[in-house]
N, C-alpha and C positions, 0 to 999 in steps of 0.2 A: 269506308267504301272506296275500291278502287276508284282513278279518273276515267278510267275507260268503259268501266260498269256502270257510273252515273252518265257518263255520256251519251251510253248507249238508252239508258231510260228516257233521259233529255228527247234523243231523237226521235224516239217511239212515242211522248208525250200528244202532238199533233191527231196521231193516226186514232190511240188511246180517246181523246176525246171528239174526234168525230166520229168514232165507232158508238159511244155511250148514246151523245149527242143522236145521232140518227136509231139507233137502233133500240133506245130505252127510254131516250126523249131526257136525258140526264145532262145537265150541265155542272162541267166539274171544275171544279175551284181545288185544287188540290195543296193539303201540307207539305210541309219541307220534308225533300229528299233526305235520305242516311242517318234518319232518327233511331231511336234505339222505343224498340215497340213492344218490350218484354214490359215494361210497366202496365200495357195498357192487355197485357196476353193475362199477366197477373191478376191484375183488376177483374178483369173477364172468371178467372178462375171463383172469386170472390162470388162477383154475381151472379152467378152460377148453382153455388151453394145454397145463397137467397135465392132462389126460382126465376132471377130476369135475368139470366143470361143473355138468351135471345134479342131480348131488349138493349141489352147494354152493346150488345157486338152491332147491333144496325143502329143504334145512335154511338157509338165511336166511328163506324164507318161515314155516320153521314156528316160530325164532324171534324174530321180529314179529310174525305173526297168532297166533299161539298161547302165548305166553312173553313179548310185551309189551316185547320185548328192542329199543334202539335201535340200529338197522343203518346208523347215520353214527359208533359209535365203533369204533377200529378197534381197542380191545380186545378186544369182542364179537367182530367180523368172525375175531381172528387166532382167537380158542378153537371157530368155528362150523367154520374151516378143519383146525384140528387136529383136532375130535370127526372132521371126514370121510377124516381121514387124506392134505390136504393137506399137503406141507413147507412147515413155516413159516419155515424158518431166511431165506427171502430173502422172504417175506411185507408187511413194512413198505417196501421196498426197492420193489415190487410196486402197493403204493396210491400211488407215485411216480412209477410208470413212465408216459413221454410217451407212448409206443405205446399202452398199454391204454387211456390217456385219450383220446387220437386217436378210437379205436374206439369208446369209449362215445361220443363226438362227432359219429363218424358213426351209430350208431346214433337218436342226438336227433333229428339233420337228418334220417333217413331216418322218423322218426314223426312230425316237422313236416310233411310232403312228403304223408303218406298224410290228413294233419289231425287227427292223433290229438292229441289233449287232455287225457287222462283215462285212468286204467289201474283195471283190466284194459284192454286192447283188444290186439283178435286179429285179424290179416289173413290170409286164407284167399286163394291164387293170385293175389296183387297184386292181389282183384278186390273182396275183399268184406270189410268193414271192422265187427267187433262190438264194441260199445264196451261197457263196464260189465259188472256181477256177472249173467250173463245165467243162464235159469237152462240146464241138461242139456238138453231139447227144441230152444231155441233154436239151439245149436251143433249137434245133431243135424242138425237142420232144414238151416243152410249148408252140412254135410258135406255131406249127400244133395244137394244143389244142384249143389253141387263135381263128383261124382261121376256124375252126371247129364247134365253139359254133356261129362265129360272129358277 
């Protein structure tokens, strides 16, 4: 990661958690910067397949934003998979597979395509693209748009 791209996160980190803080009532404890997150994009492809997708993406989130935890070892990853009552018996097996890698691949290409840059970011009907920690109004706001046009 650039130094001038982590710096610039550094200094947005403040704003970041008093926004959470006030506006979601979340205190963030957050992982280390410039990790490499395709194991845990991987994993996610995994659990997915088994039906707890869902599950596994809000307890990875809440062990990086909240628990500081880093989501590129796949020790971490196998115990966030067994807390959600994934089988882990073919789990490593799993952060191997050429399919799931495929798929997070095409998922990249399909955020490069949209120009997404930077996460969060949220594509609402192919049509409306929000970047960043936006706050509740904002998404509000597109929804009603969405819904609007129908």
């Amino acid at each position: 990661m650039p130094p001038e791209y982590k710096a610039r996160i550094e200094a947005g980190r403040p704003v970041l958690e008093k926004s959470a803080r006030e506006q979601y009532g979340l205190e963030l404890n957050v992982g280390p910067s410039g990790i490499n997150s395709r194991p845990a994009l991987i994993a996610a492809k995994f659990a997915g397949s088994q039906g707890l997708g869902n599950a596994f993406h809000k307890a990875v989130m809440h062990a990086y934003w909240q628990q500081a935890q880093s989501i590129d070892d796949p020790q971490v990853l196998k115990e966030i998979a067994q807390e959600i009552g994934l089988d882990t018996e073919h789990f490593d097996a799993a952060l191997a597979n050429a399919e799931y890698d495929a798929q997070v691949s095409a998922d990249v290409e399909m955020a490069r395509e949209y120009g997404i840059s930077a996460v969060p970011a949220l594509v609402f009907v192919d049509k409306y693209l929000v970047v960043g920690a936006q706050p509740y109004e904002v998404l509000q706001q597109v929804v009603e748009k969405v819904l609007e046009e129908g």
